[in-house]
C-alpha positions in Angstrom: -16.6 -8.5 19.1 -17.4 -7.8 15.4 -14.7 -9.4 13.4 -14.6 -6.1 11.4 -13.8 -3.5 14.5 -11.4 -6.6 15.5 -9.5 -6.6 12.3 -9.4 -2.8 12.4 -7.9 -3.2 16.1 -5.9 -6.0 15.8 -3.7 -4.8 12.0 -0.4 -4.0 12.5 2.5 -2.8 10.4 5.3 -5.5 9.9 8.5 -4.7 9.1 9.9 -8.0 8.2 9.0 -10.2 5.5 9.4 -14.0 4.8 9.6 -14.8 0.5 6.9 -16.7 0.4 4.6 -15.2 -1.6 0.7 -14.4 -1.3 -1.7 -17.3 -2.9 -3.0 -15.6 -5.9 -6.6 -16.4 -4.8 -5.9 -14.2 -1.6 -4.3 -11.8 -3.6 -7.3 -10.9 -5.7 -9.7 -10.8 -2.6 -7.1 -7.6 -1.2 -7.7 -6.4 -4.8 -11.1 -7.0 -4.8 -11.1 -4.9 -1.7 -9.1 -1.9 -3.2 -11.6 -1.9 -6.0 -14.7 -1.1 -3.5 -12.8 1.7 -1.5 -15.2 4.2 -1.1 -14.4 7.1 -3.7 -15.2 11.0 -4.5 -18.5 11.7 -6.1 -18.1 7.5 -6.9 -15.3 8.5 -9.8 -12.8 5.4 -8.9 -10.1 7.4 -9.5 -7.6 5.2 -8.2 -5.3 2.8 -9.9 -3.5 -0.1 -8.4 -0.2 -1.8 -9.9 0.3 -4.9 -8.5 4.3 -5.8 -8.5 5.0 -9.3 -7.8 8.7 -9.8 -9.9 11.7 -9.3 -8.0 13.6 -7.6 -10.3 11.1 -5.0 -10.4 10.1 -4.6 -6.9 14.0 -4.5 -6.1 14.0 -1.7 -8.4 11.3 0.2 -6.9 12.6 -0.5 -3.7 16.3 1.2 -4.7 14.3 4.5 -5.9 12.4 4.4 -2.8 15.7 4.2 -0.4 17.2 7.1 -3.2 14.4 9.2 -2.6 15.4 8.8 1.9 19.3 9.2 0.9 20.1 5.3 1.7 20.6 2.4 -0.1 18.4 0.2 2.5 15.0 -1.9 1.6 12.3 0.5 2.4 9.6 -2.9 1.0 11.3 -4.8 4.0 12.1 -7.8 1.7 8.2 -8.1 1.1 7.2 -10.8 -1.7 4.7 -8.2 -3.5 3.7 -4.3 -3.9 0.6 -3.0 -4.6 1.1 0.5 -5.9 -1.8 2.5 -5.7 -2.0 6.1 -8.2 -4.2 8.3 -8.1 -5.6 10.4 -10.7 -4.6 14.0 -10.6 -6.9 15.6 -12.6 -9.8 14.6 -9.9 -9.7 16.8 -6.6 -9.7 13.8 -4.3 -7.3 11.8 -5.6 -5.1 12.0 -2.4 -7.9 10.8 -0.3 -9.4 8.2 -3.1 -5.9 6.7 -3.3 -5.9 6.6 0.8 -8.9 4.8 1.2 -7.6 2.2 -1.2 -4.7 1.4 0.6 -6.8 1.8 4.1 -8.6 -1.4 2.3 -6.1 -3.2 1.0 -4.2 -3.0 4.9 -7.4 -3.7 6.6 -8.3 -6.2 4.1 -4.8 -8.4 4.3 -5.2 -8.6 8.1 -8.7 -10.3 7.4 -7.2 -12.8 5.4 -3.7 -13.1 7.4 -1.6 -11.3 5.2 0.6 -8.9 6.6 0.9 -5.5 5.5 2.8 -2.1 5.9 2.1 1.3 4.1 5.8 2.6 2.3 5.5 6.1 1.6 7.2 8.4 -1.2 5.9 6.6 -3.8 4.7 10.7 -5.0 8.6 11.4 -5.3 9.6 7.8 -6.8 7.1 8.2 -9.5 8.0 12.0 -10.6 11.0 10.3 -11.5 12.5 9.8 -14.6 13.0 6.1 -13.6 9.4 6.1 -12.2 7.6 8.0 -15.2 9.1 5.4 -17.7 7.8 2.6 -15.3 4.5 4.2 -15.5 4.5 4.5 -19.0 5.5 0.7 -19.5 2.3 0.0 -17.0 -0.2 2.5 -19.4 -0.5 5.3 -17.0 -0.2 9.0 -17.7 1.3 11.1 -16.3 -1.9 12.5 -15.1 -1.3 9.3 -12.2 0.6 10.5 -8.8 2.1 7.8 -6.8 -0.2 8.1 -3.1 1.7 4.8 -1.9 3.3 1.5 -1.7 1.4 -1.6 0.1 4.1 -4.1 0.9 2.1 -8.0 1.1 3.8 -11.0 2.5 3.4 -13.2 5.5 5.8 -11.4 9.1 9.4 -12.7 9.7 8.6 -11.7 13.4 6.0 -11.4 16.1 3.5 -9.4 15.3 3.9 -5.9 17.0 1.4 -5.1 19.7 -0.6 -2.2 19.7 0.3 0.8 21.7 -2.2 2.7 24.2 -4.5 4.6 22.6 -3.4 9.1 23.2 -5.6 10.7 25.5 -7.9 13.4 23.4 -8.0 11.3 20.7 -11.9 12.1 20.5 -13.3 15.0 21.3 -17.3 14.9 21.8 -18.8 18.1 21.8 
């Protein structure tokens, strides 16, 4: 099989990370891969913030769980976050910011890094908390948070796929 239809088959969410952290050489290939998600009319519109400090992914992490009414780690103890923004002025920004963490999930897998896809990063970053974060980073607030890419290397067995839902396709 194609390596890329068996990456695409084989990724999985994990929910359990161990703390060591992603080489930085692997790292920047995931980037590399954000970078050359396809994009509206080729705009780019997309920004990723890459958060590899504790003390600020623990941070994050707290407004995320705020934002579901728990104090729990929504980033699954994961070594690094990759925050991807997109650009609200642009009418595709939702879908720009999308395919970027489609590639940085589907890239990971490629490389062995495990990978899960945290939402609310849209509420965390409306924020007060979350706006002064994005100003520290050099984002307006023109950026909307479209989500959170946990990194790291699984705690656990990988979760298996389940069966594919019937009418999934429809040919007509």
């Amino acid at each position: 099989m194609n390596e890329t239809l068996k990456t695409l088959m084989e990724r999985r969410s994990v929910r359990s990370y161990k703390e060591e952290q992603v080489p930085e050489d692997i790292l920047q290939q995931i980037l590399e891969a954000g970078e050359y998600a396809p994009s509206g009319m080729g705009m780019q519109s997309a920004v990723m913030v890459v958060v590899r400090d504790k003390d600020t992914i623990n941070q994050i992490s707290r407004m995320n769980a705020a934002v579901m009414g728990n104090d729990g780690d929504p980033f699954y103890g994961a070594p690094t976050v990759v925050i991807v923004f997109g650009d609200s002025t642009r009418g595709t920004y939702v879908e720009d910011g999308s395919l970027v963490m489609g590639n940085l999930m589907n890239a990971a897998a490629s490389l062995g890094v495990d990978s899960c896809w945290i939402h609310r990063a849209k509420e965390v970053f409306l924020s007060e908390e979350g706006k002064t974060l994005m100003k520290k980073w050099g984002l307006g607030e023109e950026y909307v948070g479209i989500g959170n890419c946990i990194l790291g290397y699984s705690n656990e067995p990988h979760p298996q796929a389940k069966a594919r839902k019937d009418g999934y396709i429809i040919r007509v």
